[in-house]
Kinemage of the C-alpha trace (Angstrom):
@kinemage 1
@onewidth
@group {chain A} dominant
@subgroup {mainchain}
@vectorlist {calphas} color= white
{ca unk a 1} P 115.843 124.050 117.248
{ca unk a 2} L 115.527 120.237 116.211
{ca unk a 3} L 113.597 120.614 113.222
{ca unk a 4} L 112.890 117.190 111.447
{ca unk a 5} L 111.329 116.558 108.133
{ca unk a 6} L 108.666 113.361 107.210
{ca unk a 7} L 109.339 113.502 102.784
{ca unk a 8} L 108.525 111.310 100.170
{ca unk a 9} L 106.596 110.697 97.271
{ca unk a 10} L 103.495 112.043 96.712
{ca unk a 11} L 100.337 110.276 98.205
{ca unk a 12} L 102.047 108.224 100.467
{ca unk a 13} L 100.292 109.038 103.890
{ca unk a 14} L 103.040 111.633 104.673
{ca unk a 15} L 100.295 114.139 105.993
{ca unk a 16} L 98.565 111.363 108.200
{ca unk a 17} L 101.525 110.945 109.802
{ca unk a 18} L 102.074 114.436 110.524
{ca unk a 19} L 98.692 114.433 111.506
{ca unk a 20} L 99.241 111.849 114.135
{ca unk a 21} L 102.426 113.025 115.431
{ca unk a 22} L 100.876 116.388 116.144
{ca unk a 23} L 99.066 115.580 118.792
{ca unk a 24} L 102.838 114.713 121.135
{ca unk a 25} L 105.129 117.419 118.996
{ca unk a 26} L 104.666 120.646 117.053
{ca unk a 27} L 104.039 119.828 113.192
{ca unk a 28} L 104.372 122.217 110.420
{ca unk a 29} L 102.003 121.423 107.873
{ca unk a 30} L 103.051 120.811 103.837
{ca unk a 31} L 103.654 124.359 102.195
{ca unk a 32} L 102.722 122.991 98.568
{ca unk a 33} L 99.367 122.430 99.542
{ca unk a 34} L 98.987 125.771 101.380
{ca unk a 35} L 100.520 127.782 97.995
{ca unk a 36} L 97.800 125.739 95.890
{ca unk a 37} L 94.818 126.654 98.079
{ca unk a 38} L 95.897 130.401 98.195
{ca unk a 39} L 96.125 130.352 94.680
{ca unk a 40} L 92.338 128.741 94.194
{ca unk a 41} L 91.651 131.023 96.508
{ca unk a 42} L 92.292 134.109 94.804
{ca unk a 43} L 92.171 133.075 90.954
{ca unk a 44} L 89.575 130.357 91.209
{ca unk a 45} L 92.370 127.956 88.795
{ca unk a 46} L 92.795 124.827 90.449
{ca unk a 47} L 96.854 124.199 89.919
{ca unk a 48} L 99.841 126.371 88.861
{ca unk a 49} L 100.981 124.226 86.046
{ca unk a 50} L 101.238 127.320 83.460
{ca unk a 51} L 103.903 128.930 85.884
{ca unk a 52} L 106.121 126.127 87.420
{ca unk a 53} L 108.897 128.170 87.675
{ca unk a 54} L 106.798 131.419 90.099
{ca unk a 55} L 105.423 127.899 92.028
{ca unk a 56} L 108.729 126.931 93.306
{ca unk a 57} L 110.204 130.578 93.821
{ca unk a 58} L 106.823 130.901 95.977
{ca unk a 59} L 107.247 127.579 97.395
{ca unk a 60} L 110.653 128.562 98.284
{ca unk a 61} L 110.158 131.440 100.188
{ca unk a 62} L 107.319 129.974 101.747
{ca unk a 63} L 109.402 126.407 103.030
{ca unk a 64} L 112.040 129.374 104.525
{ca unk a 65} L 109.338 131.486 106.182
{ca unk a 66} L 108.151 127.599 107.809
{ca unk a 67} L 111.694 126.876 108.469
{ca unk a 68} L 112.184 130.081 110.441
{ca unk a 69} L 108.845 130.067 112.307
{ca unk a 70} L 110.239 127.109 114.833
{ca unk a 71} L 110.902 128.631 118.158
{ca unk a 72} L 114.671 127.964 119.480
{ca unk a 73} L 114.712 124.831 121.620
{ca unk a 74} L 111.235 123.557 119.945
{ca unk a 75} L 111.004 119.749 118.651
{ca unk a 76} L 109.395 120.367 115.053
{ca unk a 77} L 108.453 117.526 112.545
{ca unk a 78} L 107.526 119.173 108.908
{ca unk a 79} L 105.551 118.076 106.310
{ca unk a 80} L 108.414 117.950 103.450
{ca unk a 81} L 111.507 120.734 104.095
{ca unk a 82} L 113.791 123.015 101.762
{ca unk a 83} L 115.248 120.317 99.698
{ca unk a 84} L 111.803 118.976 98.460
{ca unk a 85} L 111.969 122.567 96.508
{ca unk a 86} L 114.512 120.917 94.638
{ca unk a 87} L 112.589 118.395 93.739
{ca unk a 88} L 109.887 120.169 92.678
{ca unk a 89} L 112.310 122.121 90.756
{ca unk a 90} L 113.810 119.333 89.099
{ca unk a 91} L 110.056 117.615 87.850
{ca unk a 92} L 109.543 121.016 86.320
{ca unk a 93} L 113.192 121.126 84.704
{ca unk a 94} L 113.513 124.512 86.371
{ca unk a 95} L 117.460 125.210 87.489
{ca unk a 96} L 117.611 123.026 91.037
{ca unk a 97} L 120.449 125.445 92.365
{ca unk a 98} L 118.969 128.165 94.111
{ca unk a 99} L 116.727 125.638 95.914
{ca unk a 100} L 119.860 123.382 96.552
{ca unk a 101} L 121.553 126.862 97.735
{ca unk a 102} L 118.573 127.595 100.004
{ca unk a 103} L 118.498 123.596 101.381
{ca unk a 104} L 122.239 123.849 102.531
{ca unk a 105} L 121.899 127.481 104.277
{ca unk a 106} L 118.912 126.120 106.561
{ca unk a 107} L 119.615 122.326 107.534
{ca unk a 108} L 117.478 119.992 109.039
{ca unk a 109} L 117.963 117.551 111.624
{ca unk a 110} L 119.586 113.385 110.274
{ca unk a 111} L 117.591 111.242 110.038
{ca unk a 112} L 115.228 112.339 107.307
{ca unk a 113} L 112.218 110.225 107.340
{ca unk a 114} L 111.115 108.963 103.625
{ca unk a 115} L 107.939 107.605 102.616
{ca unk a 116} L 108.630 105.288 99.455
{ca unk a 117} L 105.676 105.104 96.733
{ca unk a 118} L 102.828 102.419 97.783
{ca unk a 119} L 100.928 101.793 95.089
{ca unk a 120} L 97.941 100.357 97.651
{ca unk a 121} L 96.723 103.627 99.372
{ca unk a 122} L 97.918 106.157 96.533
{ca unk a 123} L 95.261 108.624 95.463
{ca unk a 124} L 94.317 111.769 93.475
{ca unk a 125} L 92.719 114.001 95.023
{ca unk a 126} L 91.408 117.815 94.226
{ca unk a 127} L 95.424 118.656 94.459
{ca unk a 128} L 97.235 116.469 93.241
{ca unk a 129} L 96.674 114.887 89.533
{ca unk a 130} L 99.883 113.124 89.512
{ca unk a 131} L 99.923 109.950 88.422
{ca unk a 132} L 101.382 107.317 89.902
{ca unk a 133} L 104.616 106.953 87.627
{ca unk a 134} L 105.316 110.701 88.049
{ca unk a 135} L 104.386 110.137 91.782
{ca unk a 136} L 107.546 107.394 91.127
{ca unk a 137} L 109.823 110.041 89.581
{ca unk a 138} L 109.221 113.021 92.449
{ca unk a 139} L 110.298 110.492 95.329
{ca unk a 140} L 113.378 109.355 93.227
{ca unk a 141} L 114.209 113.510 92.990
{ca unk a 142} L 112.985 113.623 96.295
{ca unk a 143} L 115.774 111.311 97.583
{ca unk a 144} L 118.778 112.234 95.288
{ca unk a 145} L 118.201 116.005 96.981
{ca unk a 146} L 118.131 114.812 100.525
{ca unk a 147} L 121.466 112.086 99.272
{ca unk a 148} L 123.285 115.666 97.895
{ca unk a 149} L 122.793 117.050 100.801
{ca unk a 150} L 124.319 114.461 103.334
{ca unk a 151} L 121.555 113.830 105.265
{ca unk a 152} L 120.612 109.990 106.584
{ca unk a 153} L 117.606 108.395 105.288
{ca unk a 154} L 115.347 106.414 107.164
{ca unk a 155} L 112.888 104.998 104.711
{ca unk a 156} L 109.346 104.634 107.020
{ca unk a 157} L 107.996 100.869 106.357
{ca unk a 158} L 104.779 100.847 104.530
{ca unk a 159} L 102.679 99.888 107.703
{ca unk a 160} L 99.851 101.441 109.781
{ca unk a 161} L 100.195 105.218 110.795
{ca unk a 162} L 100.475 104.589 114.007
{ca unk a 163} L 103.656 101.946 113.500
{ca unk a 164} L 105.180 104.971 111.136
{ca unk a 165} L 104.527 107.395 114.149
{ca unk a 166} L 106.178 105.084 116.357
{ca unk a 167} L 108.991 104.664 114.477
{ca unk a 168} L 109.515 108.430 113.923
{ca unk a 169} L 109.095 109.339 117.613
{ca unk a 170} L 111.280 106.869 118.810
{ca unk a 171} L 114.162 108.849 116.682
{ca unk a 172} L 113.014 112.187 118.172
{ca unk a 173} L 114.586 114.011 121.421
């Protein structure tokens, strides 16, 4: 099951990729996002800022659920993976371990495509209020949980989508 994962900061055209490389390999969309919408959804409160902590125990369970839904011998590019629950964890000073513990149990394929901050095409948007210096600090966890856990980075260039597709797809099987 080659599962690959497209990370980064946030707003930094991750999901257009994804997007794009969709249409030639399965994709598995951005669980954050999904978690945020449910909660809307259900409470009508736009974010789950007053409970960090049940965000990234639900975002958790929901990257593992994602994880496990890839079909043995199915190429699978994700929209962020397990250790991006560290991260999360981490912004929200909420103990990183039993993300880091989850990360290690369910690996991904090397190399790990990053997305660095770009400034240019960073936005808000109804979902994310972030700005762009704590957009800064999430890539910079972002990495360090990815470095921790031994995987190679390939940082994507800050061109067109289609040149970041290219590049990913020319790593894949």
């Amino acid at each position: 099951m080659p599962r690959f994962v497209v990370t980064g900061g946030l707003g930094v055209g991750k999901t257009s990729v994804i997007t794009r490389l969709g249409q030639s390999v399965k994709t598995v969309p951005e669980p954050a996002r999904e978690l945020i919408a449910e909660h809307r959804s259900a409470t009508g409160e736009k974010t789950l800022d007053d409970a960090p902590e049940v965000f990234v125990n639900r975002l958790i369970a929901r990257s593992v659920e994602k994880y496990r839904s890839v079909s043995d011998g199915q190429v699978a590019v994700f929209d962020r993976g397990l250790p991006d629950c560290v991260a999360y964890a981490a912004v929200n000073g909420i103990d990183t371990r039993p993300a880091m513990e989850v990360s290690a149990a369910n690996p991904y394929e090397s190399p790990v495509f990053v997305a660095p901050p770009w400034r240019d095409i960073y936005i808000n948007d109804d979902m994310r209020k972030a700005t762009f210096a704590q957009a800064e600090a999430f890539y910079s966890e972002v990495i360090a949980a990815y470095d921790r856990l031994g995987y190679e980075l390939i940082e994507l260039p800050k061109v067109s989508v289609e040149d970041r597709v290219a590049l990913i797809s020319s790593h894949l099987p």
